[in-house]
Wavefront OBJ file of the C-alpha trace (Angstrom):
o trace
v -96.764 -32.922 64.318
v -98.945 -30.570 65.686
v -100.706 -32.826 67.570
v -98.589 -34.954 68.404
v -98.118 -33.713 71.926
v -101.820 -33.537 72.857
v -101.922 -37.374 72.073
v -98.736 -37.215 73.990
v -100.732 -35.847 76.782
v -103.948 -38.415 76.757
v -101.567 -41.005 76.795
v -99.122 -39.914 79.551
v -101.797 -38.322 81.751
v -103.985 -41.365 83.008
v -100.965 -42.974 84.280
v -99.093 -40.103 86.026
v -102.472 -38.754 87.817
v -104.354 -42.479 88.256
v -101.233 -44.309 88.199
v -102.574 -48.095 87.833
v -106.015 -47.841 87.434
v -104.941 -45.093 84.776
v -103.891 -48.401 82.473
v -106.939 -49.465 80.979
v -107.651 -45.612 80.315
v -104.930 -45.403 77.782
v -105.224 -48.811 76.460
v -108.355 -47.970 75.420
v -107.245 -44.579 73.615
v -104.954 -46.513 72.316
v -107.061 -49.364 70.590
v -109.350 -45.921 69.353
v -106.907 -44.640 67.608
v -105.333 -48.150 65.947
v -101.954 -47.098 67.845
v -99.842 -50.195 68.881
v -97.326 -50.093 71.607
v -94.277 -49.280 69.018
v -96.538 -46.160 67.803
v -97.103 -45.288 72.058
v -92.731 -45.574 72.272
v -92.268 -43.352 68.928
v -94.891 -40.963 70.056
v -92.997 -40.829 73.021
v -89.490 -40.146 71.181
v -90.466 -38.029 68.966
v -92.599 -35.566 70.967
v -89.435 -35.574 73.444
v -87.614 -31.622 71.912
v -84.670 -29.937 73.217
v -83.320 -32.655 74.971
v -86.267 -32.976 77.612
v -86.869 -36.312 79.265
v -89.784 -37.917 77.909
v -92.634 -37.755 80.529
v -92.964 -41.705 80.220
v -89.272 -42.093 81.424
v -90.706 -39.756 84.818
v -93.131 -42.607 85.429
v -92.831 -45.180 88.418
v -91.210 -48.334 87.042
v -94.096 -50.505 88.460
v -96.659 -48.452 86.293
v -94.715 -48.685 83.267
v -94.341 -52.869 83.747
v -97.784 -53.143 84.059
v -98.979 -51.163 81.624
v -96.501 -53.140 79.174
v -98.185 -56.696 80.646
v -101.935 -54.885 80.133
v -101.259 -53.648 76.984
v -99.398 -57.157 75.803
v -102.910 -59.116 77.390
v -105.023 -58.260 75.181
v -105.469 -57.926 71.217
v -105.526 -55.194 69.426
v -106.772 -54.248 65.940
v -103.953 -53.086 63.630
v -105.060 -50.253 60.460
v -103.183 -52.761 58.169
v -103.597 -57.013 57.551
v -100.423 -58.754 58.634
v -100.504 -61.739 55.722
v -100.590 -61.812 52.510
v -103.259 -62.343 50.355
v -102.456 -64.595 47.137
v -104.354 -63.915 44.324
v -105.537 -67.252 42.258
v -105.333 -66.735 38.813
v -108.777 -68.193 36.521
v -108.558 -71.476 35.127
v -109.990 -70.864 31.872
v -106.431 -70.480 30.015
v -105.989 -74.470 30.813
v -107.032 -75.454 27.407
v -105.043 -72.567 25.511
v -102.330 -73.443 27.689
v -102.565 -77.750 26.637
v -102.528 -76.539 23.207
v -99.717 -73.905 23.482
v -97.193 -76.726 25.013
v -98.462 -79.419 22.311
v -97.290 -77.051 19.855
v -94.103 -76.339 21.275
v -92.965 -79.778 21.948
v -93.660 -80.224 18.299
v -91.718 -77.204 17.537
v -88.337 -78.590 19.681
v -88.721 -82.221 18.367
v -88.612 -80.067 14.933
v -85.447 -78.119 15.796
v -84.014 -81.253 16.941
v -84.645 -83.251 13.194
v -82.802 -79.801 12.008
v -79.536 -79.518 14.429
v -78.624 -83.064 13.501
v -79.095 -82.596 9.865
v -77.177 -79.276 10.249
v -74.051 -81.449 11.989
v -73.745 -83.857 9.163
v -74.128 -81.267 6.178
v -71.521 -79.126 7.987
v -68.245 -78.892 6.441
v -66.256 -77.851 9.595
v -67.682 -81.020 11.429
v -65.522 -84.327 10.407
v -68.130 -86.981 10.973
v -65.562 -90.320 12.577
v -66.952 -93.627 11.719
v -65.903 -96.840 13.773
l 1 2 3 4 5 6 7 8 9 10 11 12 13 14 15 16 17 18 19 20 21 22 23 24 25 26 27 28 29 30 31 32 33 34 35 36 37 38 39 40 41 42 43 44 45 46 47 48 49 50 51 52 53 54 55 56 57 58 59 60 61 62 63 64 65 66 67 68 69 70 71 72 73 74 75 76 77 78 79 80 81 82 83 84 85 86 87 88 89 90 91 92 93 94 95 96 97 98 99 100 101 102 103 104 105 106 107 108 109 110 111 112 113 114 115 116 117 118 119 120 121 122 123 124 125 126 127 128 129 130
């Protein structure tokens, strides 16, 4: 937080004194520091105490639109990947795995045999012949 309003300042600066020409000043402080242009607004918000305006809201509304069409131009680095990376598991368990479901189809044909033996022997279950 402490310096939070000398970056203020190197941002705001450029375009209040150069207006314009000021733009590709801070775009490139900007792309130095990995900010994007929602990091330039909170910088902006947050640096704002007391109820002061923000000195980006005393700007002419011509510099701000073109610093927001400069800034949108071009691409910009981010400090973080936006997609995500899938990690592929190894193949090697493919054979432990064949043998794993052999054994378990075995195993439900098995409790099959035993559930329909279980339903005849039962004495609660009357068994109707047509």
């Amino acid at each position: 937080m402490d310096y939070l309003s000398h970056i203020r300042d190197a941002l705001v600066q450029p375009l209040t004194s150069q207006g314009v020409e000021g733009i590709q000043d801070v775009v490139a402080l900007m792309d130095t520091y990995y900010l994007m242009k929602e990091d330039f607004e909170n910088i902006m918000e947050i640096s704002s105490w007391g109820g002061k305006p923000s000195p980006f809201s005393k700007l002419d509304p011509k510099v701000k639109a073109a610093f927001t069409r400069a800034y949108n131009k071009e691409a910009h680095l981010t400090p973080y990947s936006l997609q995500i990376i899938k990690t592929s598991r190894p193949s090697t368990s493919s054979a432990l795995d064949s043998e794993y479901n052999e054994e378990l189809h075995e195993d439900d044909s098995q409790s099959e045999e035993k559930d329909q033996d279980a339903i005849e022997t039962d004495a609660m279950i009357k068994v109707v012949f047509k």
